[in-house]
N, C-alpha and C positions, 0 to 999 in steps of 0.2 A: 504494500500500500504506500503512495508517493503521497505525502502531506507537504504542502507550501506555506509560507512565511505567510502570505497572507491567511490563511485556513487557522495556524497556530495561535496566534494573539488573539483573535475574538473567542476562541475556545477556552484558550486558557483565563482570562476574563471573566468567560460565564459561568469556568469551572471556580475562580476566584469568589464571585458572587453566589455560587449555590453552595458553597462552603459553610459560608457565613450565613445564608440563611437555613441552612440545615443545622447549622451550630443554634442557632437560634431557639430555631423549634425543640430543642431537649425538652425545655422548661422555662417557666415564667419567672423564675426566676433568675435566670440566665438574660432575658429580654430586656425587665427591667433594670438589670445590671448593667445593657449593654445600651439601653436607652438612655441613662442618666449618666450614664459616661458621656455617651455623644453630648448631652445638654453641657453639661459642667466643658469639656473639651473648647466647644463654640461661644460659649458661653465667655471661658479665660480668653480665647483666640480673640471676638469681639473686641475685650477691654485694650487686650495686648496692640491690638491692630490700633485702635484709641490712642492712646500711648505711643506706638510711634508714628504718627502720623503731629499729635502735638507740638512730636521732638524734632518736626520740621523747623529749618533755621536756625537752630541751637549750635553754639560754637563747637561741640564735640559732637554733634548726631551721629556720624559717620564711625567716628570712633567707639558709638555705643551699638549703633547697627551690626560692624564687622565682628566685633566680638559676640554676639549674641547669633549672630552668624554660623561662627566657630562652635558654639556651645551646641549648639544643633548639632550639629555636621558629628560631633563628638559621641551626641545623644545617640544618634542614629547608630556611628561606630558599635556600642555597647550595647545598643539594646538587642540583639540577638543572641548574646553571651549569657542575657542576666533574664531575659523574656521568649525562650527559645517557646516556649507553646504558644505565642500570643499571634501567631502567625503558619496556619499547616503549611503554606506553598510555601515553606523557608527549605523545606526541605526535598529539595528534586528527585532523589533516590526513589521517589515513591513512583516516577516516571518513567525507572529504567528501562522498563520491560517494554517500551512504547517505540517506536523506530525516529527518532527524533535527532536530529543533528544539532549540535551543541551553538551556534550560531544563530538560527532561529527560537530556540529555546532559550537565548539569554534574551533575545527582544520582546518574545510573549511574557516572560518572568518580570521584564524591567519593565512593562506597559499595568504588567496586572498590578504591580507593586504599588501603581499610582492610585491602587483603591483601597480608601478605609480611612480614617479618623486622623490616624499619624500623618501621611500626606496632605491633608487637607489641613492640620494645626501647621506643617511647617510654610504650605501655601500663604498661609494667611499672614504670618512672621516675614517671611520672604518679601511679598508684597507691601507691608506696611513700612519694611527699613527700605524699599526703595522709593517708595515714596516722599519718606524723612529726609533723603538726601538728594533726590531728584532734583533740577531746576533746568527748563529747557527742552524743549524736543528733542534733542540728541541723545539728553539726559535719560528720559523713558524709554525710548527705544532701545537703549543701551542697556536699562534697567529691565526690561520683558526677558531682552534675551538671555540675562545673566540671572534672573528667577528661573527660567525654565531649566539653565546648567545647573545651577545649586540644587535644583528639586530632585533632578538627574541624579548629580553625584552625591548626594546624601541618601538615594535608592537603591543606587548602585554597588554606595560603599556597606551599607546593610546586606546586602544581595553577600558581597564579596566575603565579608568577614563570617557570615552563615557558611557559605560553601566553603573556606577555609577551615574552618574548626565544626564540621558536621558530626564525623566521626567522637570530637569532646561531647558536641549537645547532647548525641542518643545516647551518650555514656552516664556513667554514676556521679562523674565528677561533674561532667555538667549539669545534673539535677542540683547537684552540690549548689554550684553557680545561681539556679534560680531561685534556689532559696533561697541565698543569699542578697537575693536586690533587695530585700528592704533595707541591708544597710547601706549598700548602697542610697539607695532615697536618703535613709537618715546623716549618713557621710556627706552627702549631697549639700541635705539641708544647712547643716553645718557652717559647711564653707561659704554658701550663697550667703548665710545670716552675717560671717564673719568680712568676705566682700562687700556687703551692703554697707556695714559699718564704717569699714576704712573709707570707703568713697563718700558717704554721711560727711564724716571728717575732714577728708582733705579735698573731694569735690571731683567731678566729671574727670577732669584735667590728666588723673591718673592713669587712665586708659589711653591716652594720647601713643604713647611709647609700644606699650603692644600690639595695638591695633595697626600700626604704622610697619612691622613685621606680619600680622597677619592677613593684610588688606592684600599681599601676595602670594597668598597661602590658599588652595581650591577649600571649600566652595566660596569662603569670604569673599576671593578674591573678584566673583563675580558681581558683587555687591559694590565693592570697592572700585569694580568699573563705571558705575554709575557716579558715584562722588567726584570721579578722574575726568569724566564728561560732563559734568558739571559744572567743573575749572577749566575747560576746554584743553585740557591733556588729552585729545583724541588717542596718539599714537597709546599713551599709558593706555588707556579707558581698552582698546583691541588687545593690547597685548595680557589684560588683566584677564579678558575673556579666554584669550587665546589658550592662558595657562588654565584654568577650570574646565575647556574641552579637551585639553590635552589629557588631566587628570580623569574626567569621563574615559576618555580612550583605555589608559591605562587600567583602571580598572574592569570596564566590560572585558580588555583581554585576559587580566587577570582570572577575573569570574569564570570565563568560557575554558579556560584550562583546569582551574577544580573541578569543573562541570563533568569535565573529557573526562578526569581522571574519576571521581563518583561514578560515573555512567560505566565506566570501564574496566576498572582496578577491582580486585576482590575485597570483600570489608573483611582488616586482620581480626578481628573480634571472632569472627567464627574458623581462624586457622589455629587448631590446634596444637601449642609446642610438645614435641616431639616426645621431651622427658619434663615433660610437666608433672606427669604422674609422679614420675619419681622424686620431685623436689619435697624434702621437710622443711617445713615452717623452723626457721632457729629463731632464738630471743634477739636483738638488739638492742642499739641506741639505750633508750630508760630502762625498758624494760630486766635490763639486767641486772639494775642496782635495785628492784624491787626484792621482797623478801621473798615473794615466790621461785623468781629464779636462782635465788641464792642456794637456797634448799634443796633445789632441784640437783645444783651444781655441786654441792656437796654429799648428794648424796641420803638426800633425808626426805621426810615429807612436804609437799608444799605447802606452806604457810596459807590458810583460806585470807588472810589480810592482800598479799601481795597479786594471790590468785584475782579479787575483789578490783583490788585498785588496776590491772591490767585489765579487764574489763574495761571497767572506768572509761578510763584512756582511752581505749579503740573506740569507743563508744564516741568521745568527742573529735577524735579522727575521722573515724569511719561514717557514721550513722547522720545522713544529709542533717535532721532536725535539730539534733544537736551539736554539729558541728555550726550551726546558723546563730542557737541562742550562744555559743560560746564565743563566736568571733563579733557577731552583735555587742555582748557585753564588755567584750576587751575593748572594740573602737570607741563605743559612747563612754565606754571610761576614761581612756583615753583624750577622747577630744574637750567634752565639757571642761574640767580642769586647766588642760594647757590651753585652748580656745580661750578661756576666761582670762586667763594669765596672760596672753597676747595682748588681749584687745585694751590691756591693764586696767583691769573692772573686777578682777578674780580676786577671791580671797586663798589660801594657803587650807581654808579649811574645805575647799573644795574637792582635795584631793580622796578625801573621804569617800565619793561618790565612786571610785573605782571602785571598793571594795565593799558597797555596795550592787552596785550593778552585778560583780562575780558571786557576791556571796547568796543572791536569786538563783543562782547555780543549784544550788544545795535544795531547792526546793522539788517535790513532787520526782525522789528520787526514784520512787519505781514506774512511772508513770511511761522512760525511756525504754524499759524493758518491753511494754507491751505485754503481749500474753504470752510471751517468753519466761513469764515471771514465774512461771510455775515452776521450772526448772530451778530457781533460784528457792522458790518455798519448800522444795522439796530437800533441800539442803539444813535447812533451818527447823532442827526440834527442839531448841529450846532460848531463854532469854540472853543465855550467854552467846550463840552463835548469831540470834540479832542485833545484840550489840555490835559484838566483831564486825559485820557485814555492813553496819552503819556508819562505825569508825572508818575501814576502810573505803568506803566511798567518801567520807569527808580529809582523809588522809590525801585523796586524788585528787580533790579539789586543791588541797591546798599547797598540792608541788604545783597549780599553775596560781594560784590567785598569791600566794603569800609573794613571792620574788616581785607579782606584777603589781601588787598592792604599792609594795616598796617602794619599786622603780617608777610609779606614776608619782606616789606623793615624792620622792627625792627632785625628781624634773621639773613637779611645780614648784617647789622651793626653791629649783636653780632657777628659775624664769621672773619670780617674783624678788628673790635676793634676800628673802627673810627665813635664813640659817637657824636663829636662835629658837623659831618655833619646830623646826621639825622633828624633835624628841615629841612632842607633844601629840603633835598631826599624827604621828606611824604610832604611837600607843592606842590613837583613839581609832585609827585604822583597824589595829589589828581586833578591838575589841568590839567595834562595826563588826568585823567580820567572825569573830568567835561569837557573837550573840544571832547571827544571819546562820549559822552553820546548826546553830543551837535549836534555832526556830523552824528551821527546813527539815533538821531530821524528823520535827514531832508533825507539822503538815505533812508529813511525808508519807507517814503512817496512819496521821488521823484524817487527812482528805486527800486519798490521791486521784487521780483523775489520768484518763487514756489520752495518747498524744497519736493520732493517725497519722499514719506511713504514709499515704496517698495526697495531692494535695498540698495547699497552703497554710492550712487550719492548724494549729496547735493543739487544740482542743476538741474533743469528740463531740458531736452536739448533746446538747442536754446537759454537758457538763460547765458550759462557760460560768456560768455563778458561783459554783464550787470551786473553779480555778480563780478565780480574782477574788473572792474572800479570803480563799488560802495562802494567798500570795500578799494580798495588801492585810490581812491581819497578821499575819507572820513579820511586814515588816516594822511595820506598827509597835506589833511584841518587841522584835530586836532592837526598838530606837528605846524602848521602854527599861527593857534589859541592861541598857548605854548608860541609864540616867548615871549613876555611881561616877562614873568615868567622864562622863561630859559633865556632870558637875565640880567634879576634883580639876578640870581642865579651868572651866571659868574661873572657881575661885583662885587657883593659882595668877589667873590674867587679871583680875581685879583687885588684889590684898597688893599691901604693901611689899616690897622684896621679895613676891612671889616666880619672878623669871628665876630668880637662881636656883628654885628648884623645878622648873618645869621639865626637865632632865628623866625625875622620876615617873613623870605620865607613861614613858616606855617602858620600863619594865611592870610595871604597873598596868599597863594596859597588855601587853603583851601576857602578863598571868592570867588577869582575867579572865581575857579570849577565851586563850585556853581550859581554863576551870567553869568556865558557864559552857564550854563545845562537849567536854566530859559529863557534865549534869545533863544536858538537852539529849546527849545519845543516851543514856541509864534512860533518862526517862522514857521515851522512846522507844527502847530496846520491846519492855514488856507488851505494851500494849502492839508493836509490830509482830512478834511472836502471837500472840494472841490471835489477833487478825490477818492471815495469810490468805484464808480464800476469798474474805471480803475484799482484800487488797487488789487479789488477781481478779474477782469479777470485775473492779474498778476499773483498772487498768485496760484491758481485753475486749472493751466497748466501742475501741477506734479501729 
C-alpha cells in the first residue's frame, strides 16, 4: 500500500483528535478536568496576552519579550521528560508496524502537534510579545513570520527530545521522572518568586544583559527579529530569522533520525543478557557498612535492624512514590532557607524547616509497603520485634536527614554570617527532628493509610482525611513535643548573658531528639504489634 504526504497529515490529525476525544469519553470526570483546564489555560493566556500588549513602548519590552520567549522554548524542552503521558502521539513506536517513511511522518507528527491547549497558550504569548515590540509594517510582517518559526521550533524541539529519550519514558526511570514534576513546579515556583523579587528591587533594567545574548539564540531569536525591524536593522531582523529556520532544520533532521532509528532498531529492553541468569546481586556502596551485611560477612546471623534499614533505602531508591516524596522534601528544604537567606529577609531559624520537611518522612511508614506488608507482619510476633523494625526504619531515615539537616542549617548560617547562633539552630534541628521521628512512628501505627502504585495520587480514595489528620496532627504533636527546647532557646536569646551559653542548646537538643525518638518507638512498638492485620487491611486498599 503506497501512502502520500499529503494522505499522512490529515490522518494523523484526525487520529490526533479522536484520541483526545476518546480520552475524553472515559469519564466525566476526566471532561470536566479537561474542560477547566482549557478555561483557567485561556483564561491566564487572555490576561498574559493583556500584559504584553500594555508593555508596548516600554524601554525594556523586548528585553522582557525574548526572555519569556526563552522560558517557553525551555518549557516545551522538559515537558516531555516530566509529562510523558500528557500527550499518546509523543510516542511513534506505536506506528511501527505501519509502512511509513520517516520524512512524511515527521510533517504529519509536526502538523498534528499544533493541536491542543499547549500550542494554543504558546500562540497567544508569541503573539502578544510581538506585538509589545512591533512598530511598523516591516515590523509585523517580520513578527508573523518569526511567530510561526518559534511555534515551529518549540514543537519540534518537544517532538525531538521525546524521540530522543523514548526508550527513558517507557522505562521505570522515566515514571520516576513524572512523578517527579511536581517538584519541579515547586522548584519552578521558587525561582520565579525569587526573580520577581530581584527585578521588584532593582527594576526591568536587569534583563537588558541577557536578553541581548539570547535575542540570538532560536526560538527568541525570532522575536528579536521583530524589535531589529523595528530599529530598521533589516539585515539583523533576516539574519535573526534566518538563525530560528536554520534551528527548525536542525532539529526536524535530528527528529527524522531517532525516528529511522525507533522505527528500525530493536528495543534493548526485551534482549536478553546472555549471563544475566547467572549474575548474584552483591552488597555495595552503604549497604555494606549496614549491620546486616556485616553479619553476613562475618559469618553470623543477619541482624533484622540492618536487614530493615536496607529495605529502607531501596525503597527511596527504587520505588517511583517514594523516591518523589524524598527528593520533594530534600529540595523544599533546601531552597526555603537558603532562598530566604539570598533575598536577605531569612532568619537563621529557618533552617529548621529542612528537618522538618524530612522528618514527614517518618510518617505512614507502612503505608510504602502496600500489601506487601504482610510479608513484613509475618515476621513480627511480638513487641520487641516491633520495636526493632520501627527503630530500624527510623535509623534509615536518619543516615539521610541527620548529615542533610546539618549541612542545610550550617549553609544558612554561612549565607547569613551569624556563626554565634548555630549551636542553637542544629540543637533545635535535631530535636525538630527526634520529636517528627517520634510522632510518625505512633501515626504510623495508629493511622496508616495505602499509597497506590498506579497514578499520581498518594493517597487511596477514601483515605484522604485520614492522611492529613495524621500528618498535620503529628506535626502539631512534634512542635508541641519542641516546646522544652524552643523555650530553653528563647530564654537563653532574651536573659541577660544568655549567648555565652547558647553553646548548650546542642547537646541538649541533640539528647533530647534522641530520648523522645526512643519513647515514640516503645510507644508505638505495642500497639503496632497488636494491630498487624488492621495495618495490612489499611494499607492494601490502593
Amino acid at each position: 500500500m503506497s501512502t502520500t504526504t499529503a494522505s499522512i497529515t490529515p490522518v494523523v490529525v484526525r487520529l490526533k483528535l479522536s484520541l483526545l476525544r476518546n480520552g475524553l469519553r472515559q469519564s466525566s470526570g476526566r471532561r470536566a478536568a479537561y474542560v477547566a483546564s482549557v478555561v483557567v489555560v485561556l483564561l491566564f493566556s487572555a490576561l498574559q496576552l493583556i500584559g504584553l500588549i500594555a508593555l508596548r513602548g516600554h524601554e525594556h519590552a523586548a528585553s522582557v519579550v525574548v526572555l519569556l520567549v526563552a522560558v517557553l522554548a525551555a518549557g516545551w524542552a522538559v515537558m516531555p521528560l516530566f509529562f510523558p503521558g500528557g500527550d499518546e502521539t509523543l510516542d511513534p513506536t506505536r506506528l511501527v508496524m505501519l509502512p511509513l517513511r520517516p520524512r512524511p511522518l515527521v510533517r504529519a507528527l509536526l502538523v498534528s502537534s499544533l493541536v491542543g491547549i499547549g500550542p494554543l497558550f504558546t500562540l497567544c504569548m508569541l503573539a502578544g510579545s510581538v506585538v509589545s515590540v512591533a512598530h511598523g509594517g516591516v515590523a509585523y510582517v517580520v513578527g508573523v513570520v518569526g511567530v510561526v518559526l518559534a511555534l515551529l521550533v518549540c514543537v519540534a524541539l518537544a517532538r525531538t527530545v521525546a524521540a530522543a529519550n523514548l526508550r527513558l519514558l517507557t522505562s521505570r526511570k522515566g515514571r520516576d521522572l513524572a512523578v517527579l514534576s511536581g517538584l519541579v513546579v515547586a522548584v519552578g515556583a521558587q525561582v520565579v518568586n525569587f526573580g520577581a523579587q530581584r527585578l521588584a528591587s532593582g527594576g526591568l533594567g536587569q534583563l537588558d544583559g541577557p536578553a541581548d545574548m539570547l535575542k540570538w539564540v532560536p526560538p527568541a531569536s525570532a522575536i528579536g527579529a521583530a524589535d531589529s525591524a523595528s530599529e530598521g536593522s533589516y539585515g539583523v531582523a533576516v539574519l535573526q530569522l534566518a538563525l530560528t529556520a536554520a534551528a527548525l532544520m536542525a532539529l526536524l533532521l535530528v527528529w527524522s533520525r531517532h525516528l529511522t532509528r525507533l522505527m528500525t532498531a530493536p528495543d534493548g529492553s526485551t534482549l536478553r543478557s546472555a549471563d544475566s541468569s547467572a549474575r548474584e546481586r552483591t552488597s555495595t556502596g552503604l549497604s555494606r557498612l549496614l549491620p546486616s551485611t556485616r553479619a553476613k560477612s562475618l559469618g553470623g546471623t543477619p541482624s533484622r535492624t540492618g536487614t530493615v534499614m536496607e529495605r529502607s533505602l531501596r525503597y527511596v531508591w527504587r520505588d517511583p512514590k517514594t523516591k518523589a516524596a524524598w527528593v520533594t522534601s530534600l529540595a523544599i528544604g533546601l531552597i526555603v532557607p537558603v532562598f530566604n537567606a539570598l533575598q536577605g529577609s531569612g532568619s537563621i531559624y529557618f533552617a529548621c524547616f529542612a528537618a522538618g520537611m524530612l522528618g514527614v518522612q517518618m510518617y505512614n511508614q507502612f503505608g510504602q509497603d502496600t500489601s506487601a506488608f504482610w510479608m513484613v507482619a509475618l515476621t513480627i510476633s511480638s513487641t520487641r520485634d516491633a520495636y526493632v523494625e520501627l527503630r530500624a526504619r527510623a535509623l534509615a531515615l536518619l543516615v539521610i536527614t541527620l548529615p542533610y539537616a546539618t549541612l542545610v542549617t550550617v549553609l544558612t548560617t554561612a549565607l547569613l554570617g551569624d556563626w554565634p547562633k548555630l549551636p542553637e539552630v542544629l540543637g533545635l534541628s535535631f530535636a525538630l527532628l527526634g520529636a517528627m521521628l517520634a510522632t510518625g512512628a505512633w501515626t504510623s501505627a495508629r493511622f496508616p493509610y495505602s499509597i497506590p502504585q498506579e497514578g499520581y495520587k498518594n493517597v487511596a480514595p477514601g483515605q484522604s482525611g485520614l492522611a492529613f489528620m495524621a500528618i498535620l496532627g503529628g506535626m502539631v504533636a512534634a512542635a508541641l513535643l519542641c516546646a522544652p527546647v524552643i523555650v530553653g532557646t528563647i530564654w537563653l536569646n532574651v536573659s541577660e548573658g544568655g549567648d555565652e551559653w547558647s553553646w548548650l542548646m546542642l547537646p541538649v537538643g541533640a539528647v533530647y531528639g534522641a530520648a523522645i525518638t526512643v519513647a515514640g518507638l516503645r510507644l508505638a512498638a505495642p500497639r503496632t504489634a497488636r494491630q498487624l492485620p488492621e495495618i495490612l487491611m489499611a494499607v492494601s486498599k490502593g
